[in-house]
Backbone bond lengths (Angstrom), bond angles and torsions (degrees), N, CA, C in turn:
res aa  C-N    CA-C-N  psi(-1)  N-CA   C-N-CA  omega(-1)  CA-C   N-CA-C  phi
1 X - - - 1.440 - - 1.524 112.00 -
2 X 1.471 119.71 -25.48 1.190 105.56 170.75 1.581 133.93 -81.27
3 X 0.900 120.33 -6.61 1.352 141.05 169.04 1.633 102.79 -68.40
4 X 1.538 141.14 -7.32 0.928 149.10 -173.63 1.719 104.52 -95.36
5 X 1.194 104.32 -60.43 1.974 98.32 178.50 1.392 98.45 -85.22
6 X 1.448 126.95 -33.59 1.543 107.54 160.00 1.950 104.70 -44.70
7 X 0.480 125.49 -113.41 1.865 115.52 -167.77 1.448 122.07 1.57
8 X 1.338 97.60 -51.89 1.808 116.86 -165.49 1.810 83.97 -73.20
9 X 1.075 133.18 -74.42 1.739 137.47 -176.39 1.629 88.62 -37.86
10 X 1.138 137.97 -82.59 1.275 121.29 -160.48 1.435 125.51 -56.09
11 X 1.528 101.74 -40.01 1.621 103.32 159.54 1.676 131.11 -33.78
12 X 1.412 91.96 -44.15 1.437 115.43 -162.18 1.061 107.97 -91.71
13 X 1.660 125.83 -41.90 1.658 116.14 145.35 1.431 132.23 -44.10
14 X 1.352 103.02 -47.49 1.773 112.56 -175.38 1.664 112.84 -59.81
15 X 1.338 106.39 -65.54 1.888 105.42 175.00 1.102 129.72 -65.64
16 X 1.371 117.30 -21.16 1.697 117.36 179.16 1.449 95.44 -34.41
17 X 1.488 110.44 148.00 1.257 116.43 174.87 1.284 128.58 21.14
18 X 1.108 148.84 43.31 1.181 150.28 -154.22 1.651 92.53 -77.11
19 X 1.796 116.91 134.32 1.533 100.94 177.15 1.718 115.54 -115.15
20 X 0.940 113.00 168.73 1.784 119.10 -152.29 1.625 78.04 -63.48
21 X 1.168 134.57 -65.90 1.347 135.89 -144.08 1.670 109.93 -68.13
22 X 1.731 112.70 -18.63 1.550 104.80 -144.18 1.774 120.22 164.85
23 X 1.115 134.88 177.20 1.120 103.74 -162.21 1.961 99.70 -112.54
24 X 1.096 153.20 148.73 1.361 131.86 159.42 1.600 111.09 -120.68
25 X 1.411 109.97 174.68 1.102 114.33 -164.27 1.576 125.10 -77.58
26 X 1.306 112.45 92.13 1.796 115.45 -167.85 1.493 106.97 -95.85
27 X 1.605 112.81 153.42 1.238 115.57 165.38 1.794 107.07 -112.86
28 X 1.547 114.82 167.92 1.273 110.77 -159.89 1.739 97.60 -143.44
29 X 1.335 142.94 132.32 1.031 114.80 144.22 1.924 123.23 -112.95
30 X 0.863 96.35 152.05 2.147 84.43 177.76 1.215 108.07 -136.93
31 X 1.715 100.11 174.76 1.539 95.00 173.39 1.514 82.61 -144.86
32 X 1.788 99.51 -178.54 1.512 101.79 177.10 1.756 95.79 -149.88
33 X 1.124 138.25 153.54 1.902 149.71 132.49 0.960 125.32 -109.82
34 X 1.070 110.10 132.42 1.754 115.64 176.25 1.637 102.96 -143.86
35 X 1.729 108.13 -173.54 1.273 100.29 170.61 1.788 93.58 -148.00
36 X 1.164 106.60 159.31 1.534 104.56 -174.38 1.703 103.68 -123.60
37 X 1.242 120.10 138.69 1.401 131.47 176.26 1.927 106.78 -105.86
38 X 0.916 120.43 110.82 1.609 105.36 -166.28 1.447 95.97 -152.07
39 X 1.385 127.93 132.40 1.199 160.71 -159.86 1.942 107.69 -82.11
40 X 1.464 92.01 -66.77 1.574 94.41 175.45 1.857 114.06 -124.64
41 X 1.375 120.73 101.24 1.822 124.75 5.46 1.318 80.93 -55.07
42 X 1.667 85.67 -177.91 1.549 137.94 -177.17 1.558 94.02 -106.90
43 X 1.365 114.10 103.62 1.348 127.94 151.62 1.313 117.05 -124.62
44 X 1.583 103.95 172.65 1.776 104.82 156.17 1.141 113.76 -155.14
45 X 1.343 132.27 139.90 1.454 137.97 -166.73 1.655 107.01 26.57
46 X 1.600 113.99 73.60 0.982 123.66 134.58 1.235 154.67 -70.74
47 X 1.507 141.08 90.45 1.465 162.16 -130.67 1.478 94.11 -67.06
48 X 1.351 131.30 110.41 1.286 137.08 157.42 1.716 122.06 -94.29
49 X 1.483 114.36 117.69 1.031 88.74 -159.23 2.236 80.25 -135.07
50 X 1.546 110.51 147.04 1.210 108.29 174.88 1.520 106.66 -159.94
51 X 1.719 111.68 131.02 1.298 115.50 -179.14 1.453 95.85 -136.42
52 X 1.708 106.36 158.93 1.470 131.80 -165.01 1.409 119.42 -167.80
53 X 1.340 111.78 170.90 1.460 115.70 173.07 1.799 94.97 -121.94
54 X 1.319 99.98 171.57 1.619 117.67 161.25 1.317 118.54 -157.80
55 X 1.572 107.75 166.78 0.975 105.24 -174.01 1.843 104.00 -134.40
56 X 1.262 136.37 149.36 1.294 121.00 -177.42 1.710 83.82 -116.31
57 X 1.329 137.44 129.61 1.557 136.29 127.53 1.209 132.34 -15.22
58 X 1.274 145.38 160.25 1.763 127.87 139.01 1.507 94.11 -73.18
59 X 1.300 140.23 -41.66 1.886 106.79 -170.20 1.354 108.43 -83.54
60 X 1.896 120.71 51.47 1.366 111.77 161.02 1.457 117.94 69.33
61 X 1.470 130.40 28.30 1.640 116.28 -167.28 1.887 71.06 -139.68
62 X 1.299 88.22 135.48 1.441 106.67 169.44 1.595 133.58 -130.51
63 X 1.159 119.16 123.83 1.715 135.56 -149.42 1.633 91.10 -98.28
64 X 1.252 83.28 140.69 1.753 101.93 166.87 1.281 106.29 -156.16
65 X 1.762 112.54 138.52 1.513 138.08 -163.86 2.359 86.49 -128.32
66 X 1.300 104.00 90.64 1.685 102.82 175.99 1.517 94.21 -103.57
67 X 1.694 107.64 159.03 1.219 111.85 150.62 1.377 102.17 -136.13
68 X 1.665 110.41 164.37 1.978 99.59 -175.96 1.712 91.64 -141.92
69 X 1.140 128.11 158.39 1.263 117.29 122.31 1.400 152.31 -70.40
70 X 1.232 105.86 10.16 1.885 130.31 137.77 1.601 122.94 -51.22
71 X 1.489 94.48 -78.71 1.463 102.88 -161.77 1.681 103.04 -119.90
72 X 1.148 132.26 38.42 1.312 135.78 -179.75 1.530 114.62 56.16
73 X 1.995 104.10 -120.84 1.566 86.77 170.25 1.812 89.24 -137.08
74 X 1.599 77.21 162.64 1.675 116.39 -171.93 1.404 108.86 -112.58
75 X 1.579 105.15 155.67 1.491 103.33 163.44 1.365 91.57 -155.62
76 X 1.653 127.72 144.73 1.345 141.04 -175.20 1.638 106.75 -142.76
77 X 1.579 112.34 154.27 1.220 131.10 -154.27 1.614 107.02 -147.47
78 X 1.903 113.32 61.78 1.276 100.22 -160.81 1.835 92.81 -103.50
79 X 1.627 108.01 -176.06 1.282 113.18 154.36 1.513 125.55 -133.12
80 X 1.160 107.29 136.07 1.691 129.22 179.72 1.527 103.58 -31.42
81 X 1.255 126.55 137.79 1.297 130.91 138.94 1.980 97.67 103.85
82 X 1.301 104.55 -22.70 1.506 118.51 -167.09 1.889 108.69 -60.69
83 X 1.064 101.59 153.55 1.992 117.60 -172.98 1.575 91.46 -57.30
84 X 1.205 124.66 152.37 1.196 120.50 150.84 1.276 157.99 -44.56
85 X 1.415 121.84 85.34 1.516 120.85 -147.16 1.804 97.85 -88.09
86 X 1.766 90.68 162.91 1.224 113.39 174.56 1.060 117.05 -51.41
87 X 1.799 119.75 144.25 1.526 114.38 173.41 1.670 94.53 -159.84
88 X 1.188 94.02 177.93 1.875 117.95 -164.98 1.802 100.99 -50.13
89 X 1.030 132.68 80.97 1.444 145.40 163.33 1.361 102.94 100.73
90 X 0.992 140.49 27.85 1.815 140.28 -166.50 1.692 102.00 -176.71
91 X 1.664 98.29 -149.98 1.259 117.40 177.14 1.918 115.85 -145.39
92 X 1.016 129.03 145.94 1.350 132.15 124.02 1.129 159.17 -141.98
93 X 1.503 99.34 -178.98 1.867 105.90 -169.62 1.272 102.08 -118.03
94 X 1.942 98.46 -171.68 1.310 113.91 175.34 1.490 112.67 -167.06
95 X 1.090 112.59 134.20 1.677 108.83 -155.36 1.823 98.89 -143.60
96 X 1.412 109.70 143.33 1.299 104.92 -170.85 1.460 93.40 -95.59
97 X 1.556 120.82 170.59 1.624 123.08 -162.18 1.703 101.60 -126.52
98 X 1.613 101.76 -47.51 1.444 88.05 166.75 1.820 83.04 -170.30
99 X 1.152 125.29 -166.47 1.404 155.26 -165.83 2.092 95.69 -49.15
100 X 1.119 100.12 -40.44 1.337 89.35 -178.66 1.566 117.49 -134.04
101 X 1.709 114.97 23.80 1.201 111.61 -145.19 1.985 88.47 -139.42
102 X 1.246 130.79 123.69 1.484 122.63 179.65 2.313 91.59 -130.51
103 X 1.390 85.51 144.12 1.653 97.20 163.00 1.475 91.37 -141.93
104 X 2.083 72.94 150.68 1.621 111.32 179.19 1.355 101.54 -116.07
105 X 1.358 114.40 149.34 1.616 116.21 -163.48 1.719 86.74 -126.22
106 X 1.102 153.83 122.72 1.557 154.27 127.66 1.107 131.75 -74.55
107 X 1.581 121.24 85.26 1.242 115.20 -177.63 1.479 111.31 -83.25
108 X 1.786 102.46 161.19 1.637 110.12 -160.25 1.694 92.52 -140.16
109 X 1.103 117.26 156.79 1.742 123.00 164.93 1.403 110.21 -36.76
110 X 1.054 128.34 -25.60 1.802 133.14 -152.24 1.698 103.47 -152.17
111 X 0.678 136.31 5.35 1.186 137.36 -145.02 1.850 140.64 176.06
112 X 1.441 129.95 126.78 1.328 113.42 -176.95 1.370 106.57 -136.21
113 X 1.430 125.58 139.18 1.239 161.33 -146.77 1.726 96.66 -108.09
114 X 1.325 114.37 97.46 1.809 104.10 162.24 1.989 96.98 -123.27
115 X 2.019 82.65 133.86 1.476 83.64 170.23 1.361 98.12 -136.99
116 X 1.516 108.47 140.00 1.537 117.01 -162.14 1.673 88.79 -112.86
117 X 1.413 94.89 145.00 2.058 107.39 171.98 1.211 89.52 -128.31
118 X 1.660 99.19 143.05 1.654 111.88 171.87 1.598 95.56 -137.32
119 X 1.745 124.25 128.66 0.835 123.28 -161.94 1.901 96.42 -149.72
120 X 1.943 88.97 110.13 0.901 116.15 171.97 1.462 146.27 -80.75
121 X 1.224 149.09 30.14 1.748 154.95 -138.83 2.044 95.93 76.62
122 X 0.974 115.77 -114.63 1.495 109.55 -176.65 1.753 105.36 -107.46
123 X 1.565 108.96 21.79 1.844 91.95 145.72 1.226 134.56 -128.04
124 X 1.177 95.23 162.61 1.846 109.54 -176.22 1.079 114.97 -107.62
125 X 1.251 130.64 118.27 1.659 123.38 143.39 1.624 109.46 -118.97
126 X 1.406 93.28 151.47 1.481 112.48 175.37 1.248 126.01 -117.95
127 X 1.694 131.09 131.17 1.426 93.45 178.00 1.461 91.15 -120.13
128 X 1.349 115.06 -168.44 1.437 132.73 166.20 1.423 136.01 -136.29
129 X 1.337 128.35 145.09 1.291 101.92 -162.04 1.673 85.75 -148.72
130 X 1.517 112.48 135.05 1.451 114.58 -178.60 1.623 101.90 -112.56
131 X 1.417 132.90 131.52 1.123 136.69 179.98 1.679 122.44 -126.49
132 X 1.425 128.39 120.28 1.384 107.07 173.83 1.029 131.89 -84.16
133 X 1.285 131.67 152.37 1.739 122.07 173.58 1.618 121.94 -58.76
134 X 1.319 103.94 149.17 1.600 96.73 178.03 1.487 113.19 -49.64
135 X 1.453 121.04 133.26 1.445 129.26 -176.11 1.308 141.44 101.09
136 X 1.783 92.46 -19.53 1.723 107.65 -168.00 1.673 81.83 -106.37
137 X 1.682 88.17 151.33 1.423 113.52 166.28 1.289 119.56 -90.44
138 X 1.561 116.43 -41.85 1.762 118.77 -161.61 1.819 94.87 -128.67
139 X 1.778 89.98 151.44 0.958 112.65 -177.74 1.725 118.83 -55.96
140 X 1.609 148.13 172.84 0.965 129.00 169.43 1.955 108.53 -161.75
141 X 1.429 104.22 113.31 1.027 132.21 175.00 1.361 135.37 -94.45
142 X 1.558 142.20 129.09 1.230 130.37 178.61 1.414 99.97 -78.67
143 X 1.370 117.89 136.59 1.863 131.22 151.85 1.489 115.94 -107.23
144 X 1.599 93.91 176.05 1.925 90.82 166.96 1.387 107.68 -66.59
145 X 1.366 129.93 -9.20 1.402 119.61 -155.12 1.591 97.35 -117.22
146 X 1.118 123.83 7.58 1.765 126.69 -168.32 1.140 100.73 111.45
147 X 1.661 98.50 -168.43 1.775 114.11 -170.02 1.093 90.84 -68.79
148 X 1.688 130.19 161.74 1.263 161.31 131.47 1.639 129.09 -63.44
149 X 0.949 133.47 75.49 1.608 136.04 167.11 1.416 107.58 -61.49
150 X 1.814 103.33 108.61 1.363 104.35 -170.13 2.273 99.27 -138.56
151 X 1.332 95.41 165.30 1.220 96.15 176.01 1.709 111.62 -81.38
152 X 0.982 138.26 170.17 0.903 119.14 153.75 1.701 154.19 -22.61
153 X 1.407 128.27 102.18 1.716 116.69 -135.42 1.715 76.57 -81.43
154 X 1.033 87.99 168.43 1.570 127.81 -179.32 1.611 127.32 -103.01
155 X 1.290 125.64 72.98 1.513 103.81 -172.25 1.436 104.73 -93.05
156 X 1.463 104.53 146.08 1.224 132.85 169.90 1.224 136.29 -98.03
157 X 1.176 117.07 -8.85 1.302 127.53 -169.94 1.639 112.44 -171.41
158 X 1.330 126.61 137.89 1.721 126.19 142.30 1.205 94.22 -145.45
159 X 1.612 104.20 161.39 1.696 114.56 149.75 1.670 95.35 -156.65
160 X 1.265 93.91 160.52 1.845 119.46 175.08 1.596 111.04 -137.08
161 X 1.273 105.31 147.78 0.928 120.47 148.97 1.447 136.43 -158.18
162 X 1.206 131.56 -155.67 1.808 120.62 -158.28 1.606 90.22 -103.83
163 X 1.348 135.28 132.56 1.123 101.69 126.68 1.391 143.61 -138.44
């Protein structure tokens, strides 16, 4: 589950203002809720909740300070535009879409995570979209405790903004 506002935080760092000429130095903060239904563990509507700041560079490397009630706190040091790097049971990326528009791709054992930011003068929206691979039934997440077999997560909530 954390690999989920990890995306949405980098999203939300990376496009802020993005300018026609080049990149400058933006700050970001977000949050995210969801709830997860997942089989092994055995939960149900578990409250996901994760807030952060970011920061995007002009040379494209973007900082994130998260905290969750998942995974405590995080800090990441990725860069824009880069191949898909290794991560906790999968991989990800991040790819810009056009002038005001960036997607994050999260791949999972079973499953891939795209969340698109479109960022307009001072707004944000984010969306998210959870998809399984041809064949798999249940969703699949890294925890402290191993993968997660979950139904489809549920978000309830994000917002961003600059600041």
């Amino acid at each position: 589950m954390k690999k989920i506002a990890f995306l949405i935080a980098v999203c939300v760092i990376s496009v802020a203002f993005l300018p026609g000429q080049g990149y400058a130095q933006v700050r970001a903060q977000f949050s995210y809720d969801g709830t997860a239904n997942c089989e092994r563990p055995s939960v149900s509507n578990f409250p996901i909740h994760y807030e952060g700041t970011g920061t995007l560079s002009p040379d494209r490397r973007a900082f994130l300070d998260l905290e969750s009630n998942v995974n405590g706190r995080e800090s990441y040091d990725v860069r824009l535009g880069a191949r898909p790097t290794a991560a906790n049971e999968g991989s990800a990326s991040l790819r810009v879409l056009s002038r005001h528009s960036l997607r994050a791709v999260r791949d999972y054992p079973n499953n891939i995570m795209i969340v698109d930011i479109k960022v307009v003068g001072t707004a944000c929206t984010i969306s998210v979209e959870n998809r399984l691979k041809p064949g798999k039934r249940q969703y699949t997440f890294p925890t402290y405790v191993g993968l997660a077999y979950c139904d489809k997560p549920q978000v309830i909530k994000t917002s961003c903004k600059s600041i």
